[in-house]
C-alpha positions, 0 to 999 in steps of 0.5 A, spaced: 084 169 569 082 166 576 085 161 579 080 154 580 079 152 588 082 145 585 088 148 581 093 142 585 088 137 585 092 130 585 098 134 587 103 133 593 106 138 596 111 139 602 113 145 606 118 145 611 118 151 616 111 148 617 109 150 624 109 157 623 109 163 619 110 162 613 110 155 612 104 154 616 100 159 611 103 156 605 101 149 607 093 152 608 094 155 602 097 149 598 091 144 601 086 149 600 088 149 592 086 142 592 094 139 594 096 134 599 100 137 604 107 135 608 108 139 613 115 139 616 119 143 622 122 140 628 116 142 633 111 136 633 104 139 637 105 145 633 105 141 626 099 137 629 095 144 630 097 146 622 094 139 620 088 139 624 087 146 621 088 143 613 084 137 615 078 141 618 077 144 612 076 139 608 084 137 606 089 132 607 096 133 611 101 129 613 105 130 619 112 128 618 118 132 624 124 133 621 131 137 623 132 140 616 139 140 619 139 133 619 140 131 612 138 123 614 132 126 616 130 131 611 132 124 606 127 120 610 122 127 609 121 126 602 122 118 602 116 118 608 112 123 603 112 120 596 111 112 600 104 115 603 103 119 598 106 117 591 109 122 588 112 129 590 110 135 585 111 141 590 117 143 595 117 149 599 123 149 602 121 155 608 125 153 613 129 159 616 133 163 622 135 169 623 140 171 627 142 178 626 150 179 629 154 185 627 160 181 626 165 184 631 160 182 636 158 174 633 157 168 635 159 164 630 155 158 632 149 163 629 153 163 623 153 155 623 146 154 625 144 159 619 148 156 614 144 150 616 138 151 617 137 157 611 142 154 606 145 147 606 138 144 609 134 148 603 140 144 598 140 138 602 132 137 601 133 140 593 138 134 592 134 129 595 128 131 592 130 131 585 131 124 583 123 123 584 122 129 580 126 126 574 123 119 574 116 123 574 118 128 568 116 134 572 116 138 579 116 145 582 121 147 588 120 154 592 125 157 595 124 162 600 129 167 600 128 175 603 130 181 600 136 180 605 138 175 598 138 181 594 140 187 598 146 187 603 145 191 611 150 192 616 149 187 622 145 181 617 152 179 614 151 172 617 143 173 614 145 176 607 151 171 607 145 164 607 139 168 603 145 170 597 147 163 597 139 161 596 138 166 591 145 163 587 143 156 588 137 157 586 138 160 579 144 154 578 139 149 579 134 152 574 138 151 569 140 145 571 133 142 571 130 146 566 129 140 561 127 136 565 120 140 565 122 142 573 121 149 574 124 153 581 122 159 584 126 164 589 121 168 594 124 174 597 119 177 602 121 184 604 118 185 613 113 180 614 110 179 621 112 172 624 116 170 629 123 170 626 124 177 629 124 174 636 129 170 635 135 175 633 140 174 639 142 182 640 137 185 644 139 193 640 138 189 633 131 185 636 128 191 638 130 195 632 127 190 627 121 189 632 120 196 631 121 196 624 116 192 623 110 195 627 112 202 623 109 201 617 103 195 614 108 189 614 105 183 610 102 178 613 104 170 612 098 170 608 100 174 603 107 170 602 103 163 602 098 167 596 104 168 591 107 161 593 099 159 590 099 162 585 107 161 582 105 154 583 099 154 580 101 156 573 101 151 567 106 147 566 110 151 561 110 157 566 115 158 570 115 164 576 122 164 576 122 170 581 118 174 586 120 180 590 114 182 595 115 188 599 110 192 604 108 197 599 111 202 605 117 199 606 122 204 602 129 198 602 
């Protein structure tokens, strides 16, 4: 069985996280399989970028920057989507830092922003889409965790301690919505090459994880972007509840 270049005709999506990595894949891919594309993140040009991108090829994005640690503005995201484009079928909650700190050695500012960013934004948005999700009888909510979400390392407690929490919050939520036809799905990417390593705040950890990556055939944000696809397009009694991506060398 394949799946139809139109699979999401009619459909609405928003990815937050947009502007790069992951999020800039998914929102492609999305658009690609027939959807109309919000994308969301705080770096407005690199948005613009991703819409033209969907737009030259023949799909239609909307542009909407949001903090997601914002909780007004993430409001305003799903208000903005639903207003332009009068429904909501689709949110990929992407956004995401990481931030990897040996505890004795944190900032915790790092731990608050990741706890913001990965955890109580993905939750905020989730809450805030849910009522239009009911009021339609169905819906589908993707959230991007890690392998981090499932497997504890020294130096990623503040990391582990956000993915762990988006993987609980994940399958509660499940069982909440599940008669209500809305289904969910947690994505646990093991070592993909984007940006995310650039931004750890110790330079030993940075280069380690950096050199991590380029020791074996990492995924691409292509292949995450692919899996999203595909859960999302399932019919609507299937429900992808979890999926674990690792490179096929990577060992943990």
């Amino acid at each position: 069985m394949s799946f139809e270049p139109t699979a999401l005709d009619g459909e609405v999506a928003i990815v937050t996280g947009a502007s790069s990595g992951i999020g800039a894949a998914t929102a492609e891919a999305l658009a690609d399989a027939g959807a109309s594309v919000a994308v969301a993140a705080r770096r407005e040009a690199a948005l613009e970028t991703v819409a033209d991108r969907i737009e030259a090829d023949g799909g239609e994005a909307l542009v909407v920057p949001t903090d997601v640690t914002d909780e007004a503005a993430v409001e305003d995201l799903i208000e903005t989507t639903v207003d332009e484009f009068g429904r909501l079928d689709v949110l990929v909650n992407n956004a995401g830092v990481m931030l990897l700190e040996a505890v004795e050695d944190a900032d915790t500012d790092n731990w608050r922003q990741m706890v913001e960013v990965n955890l109580l934004g993905l939750m905020n948005a989730t809450h805030a889409a849910l009522p239009v999700m009911q009021e339609q009888g169905g819906g589908h909510v993707v959230h991007v965790s890690s392998v981090a979400g499932r497997r504890a390392s020294a130096t990623a407690s503040g990391y582990n301690a956000t993915k762990f929490g988006v993987n609980g919050f994940t399958e509660a939520f499940r069982q909440e919505v599940a008669a209500d036809g809305i289904r969910t799905t947690v994505v646990e990417p093991g070592l993909v090459e984007t940006e995310l390593q650039e931004h750890i705040p110790d330079e030993e950890i940075r280069e380690q994880t950096e050199e991590w990556v380029g020791s074996l055939d990492a995924l691409q944000p292509e292949d995450i972007a692919r899996s999203i696809r595909f859960a999302v397009a399932q019919p609507a009694h299937v429900s992808l509840n979890e999926l674990l991506i690792r490179p096929t060398e990577q060992e943990r």
